[in-house]
N, C-alpha and C positions, 0 to 999 in steps of 0.2 A: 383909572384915569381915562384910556380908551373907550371903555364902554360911557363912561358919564361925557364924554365930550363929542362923542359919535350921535348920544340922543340931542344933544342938545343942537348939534347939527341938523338933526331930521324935522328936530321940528321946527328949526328957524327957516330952513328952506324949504319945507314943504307950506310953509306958510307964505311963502314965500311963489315960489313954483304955480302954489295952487291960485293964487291972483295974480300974478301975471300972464296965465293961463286961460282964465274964464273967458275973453271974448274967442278963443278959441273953443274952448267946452262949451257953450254956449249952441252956436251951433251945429256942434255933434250930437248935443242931447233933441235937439228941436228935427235934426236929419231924424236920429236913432227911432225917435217917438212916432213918424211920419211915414218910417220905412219896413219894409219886414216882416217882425211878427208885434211890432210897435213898442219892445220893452226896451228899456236903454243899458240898466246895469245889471249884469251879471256876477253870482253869488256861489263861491263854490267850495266848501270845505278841506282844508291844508294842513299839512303837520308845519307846525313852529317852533322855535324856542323851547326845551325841557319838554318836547313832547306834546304843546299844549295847540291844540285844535284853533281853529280861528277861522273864518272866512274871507277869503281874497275878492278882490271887487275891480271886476274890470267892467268895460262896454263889455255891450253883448255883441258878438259875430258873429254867430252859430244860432241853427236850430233851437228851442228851449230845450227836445227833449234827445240831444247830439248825445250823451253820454249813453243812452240805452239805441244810439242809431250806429250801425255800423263800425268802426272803429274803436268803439268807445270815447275813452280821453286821451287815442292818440290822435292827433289831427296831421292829416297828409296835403301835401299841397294839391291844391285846387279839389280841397276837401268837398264834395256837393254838400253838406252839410253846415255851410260857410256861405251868408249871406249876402251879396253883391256890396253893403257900405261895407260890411266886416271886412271882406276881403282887403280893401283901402286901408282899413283901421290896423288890420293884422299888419301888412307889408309896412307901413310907418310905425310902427310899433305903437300910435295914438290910442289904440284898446288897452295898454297899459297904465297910461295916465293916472286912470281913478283910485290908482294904488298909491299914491300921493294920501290920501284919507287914511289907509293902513298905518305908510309911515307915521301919520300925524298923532294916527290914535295908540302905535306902539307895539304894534304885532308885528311890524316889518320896519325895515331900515335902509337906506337907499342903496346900499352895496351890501352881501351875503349869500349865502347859498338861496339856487331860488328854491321856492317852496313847492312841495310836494304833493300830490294826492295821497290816501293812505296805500291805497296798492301799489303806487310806482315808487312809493318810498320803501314798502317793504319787499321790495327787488333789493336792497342793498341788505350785506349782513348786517347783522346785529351789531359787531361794533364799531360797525363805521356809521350807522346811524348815531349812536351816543355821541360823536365825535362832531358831526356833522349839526348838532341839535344844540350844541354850543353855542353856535352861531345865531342871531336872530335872522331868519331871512331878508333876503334884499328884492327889491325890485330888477336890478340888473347883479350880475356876479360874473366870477370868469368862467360858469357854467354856459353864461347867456351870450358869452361873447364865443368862443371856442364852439358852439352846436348855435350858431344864430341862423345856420341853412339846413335843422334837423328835419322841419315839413320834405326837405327837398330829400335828407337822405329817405325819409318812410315811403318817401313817395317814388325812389327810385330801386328799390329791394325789392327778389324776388321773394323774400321769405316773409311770413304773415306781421305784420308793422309793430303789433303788440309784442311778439316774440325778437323780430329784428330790436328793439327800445329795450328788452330785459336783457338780451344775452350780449350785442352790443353795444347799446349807446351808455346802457346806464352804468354798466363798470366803469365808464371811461369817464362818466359826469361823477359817479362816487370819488373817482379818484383827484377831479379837479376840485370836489367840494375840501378835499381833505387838503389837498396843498394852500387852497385857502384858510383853511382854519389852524395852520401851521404857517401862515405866512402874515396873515391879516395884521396889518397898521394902519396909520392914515394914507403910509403913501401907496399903499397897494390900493386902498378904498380910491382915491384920489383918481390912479390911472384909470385903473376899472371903468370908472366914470369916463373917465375920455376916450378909453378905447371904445365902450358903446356907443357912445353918438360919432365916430372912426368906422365902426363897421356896418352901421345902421345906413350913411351914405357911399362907403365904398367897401360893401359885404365880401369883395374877394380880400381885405385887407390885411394880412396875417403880423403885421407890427410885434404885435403886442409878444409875440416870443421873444423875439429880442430884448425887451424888457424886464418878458419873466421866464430867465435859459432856464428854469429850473421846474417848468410848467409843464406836466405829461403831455407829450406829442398824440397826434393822434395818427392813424394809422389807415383810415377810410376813410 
């Protein structure tokens, strides 16, 4: 009943989302194509659902070729590898957008753990991935809300960003994926939702524990 009523949700409002939207996509795509390195969306392979591969689709920010430049697929604040619209597009979270087509097409879901590359996913054990793959990813989760200042933490560690992200941001994101997939309703999917667009205008805003006393604290 969840899951059949969760898609039917994804698609009526991404159908939805995604035309109410277009005069604003419109000209992010005409800036994107104008600016840069001129390409608009970015295409990057994720684990999803039962393990199944899929590619996420956002604006492009970054460099094309950022994944073999410096950091890899961590990105630290005021990454040089982050293009002056991207930079705008990152801090508004509007580079996420085009994942509304995801939802629509059914690799992704508006609320979920978010999705992984294959290496940062296999930083967690084994069966907490099984556990976490249950889930079909989301665009926003209470991954995205609880680390929504991760660029800030990479960017403020002395220890190498790739390392500081495996030993500790990612236990602490495995352990919110988990509480979510042991918590997951509509009324968590529901808050989730508002607590994102809560923290996206007032990032210091820590609400949402109160909500969910039962949410792993974080600790740095």
């Amino acid at each position: 009943m969840y899951n059949t009523v969760k898609r039917l949700f994804d698609i009526v409002f991404s159908i939805i989302a995604i035309s109410i939207l277009l005069p604003l996509l419109v000209p992010i795509l005409i800036g994107l194509k104008l600016t840069g390195e001129g390409h608009i969306f970015y295409l990057q392979e994720r684990i999803g659902k039962d393990c199944r591969r899929f590619n996420i689709i956002k604006f492009a920010t970054m460099l094309k070729n950022s994944p073999n430049i410096g950091a890899g697929t961590i990105t630290t604040r005021n990454d040089p590898r982050v293009l002056p619209m991207g930079k705008f597009l990152r801090i508004t979270k509007l580079n996420e957008l085009p994942q509304l087509l995801n939802v629509l097409i059914g690799n992704m879901s508006f609320v979920g753990p978010r999705p992984l590359v294959e290496r940062q996913f296999g930083y967690y054990p084994e069966v907490m991935q099984q556990k976490i793959m249950e889930s079909k990813p989301g665009i926003t989760g209470v991954g995205s809300i609880v680390f929504r200042d991760e660029e800030r933490l990479l960017s403020s560690t002395s220890m190498n960003p790739q390392d500081y992200y495996k030993t500790i941001i990612s236990p602490h994101k495995g352990a919110l994926e988990l509480w979510y997939n042991k918590n997951k309703n509509f009324k968590t999917d529901f808050l989730i939702l508002i607590f994102t667009a809560l923290v996206i205008v007032f990032p210091s805003n820590e609400s949402f524990f109160n909500w969910f006393p039962s949410l792993p604290k974080r600790s740095f």
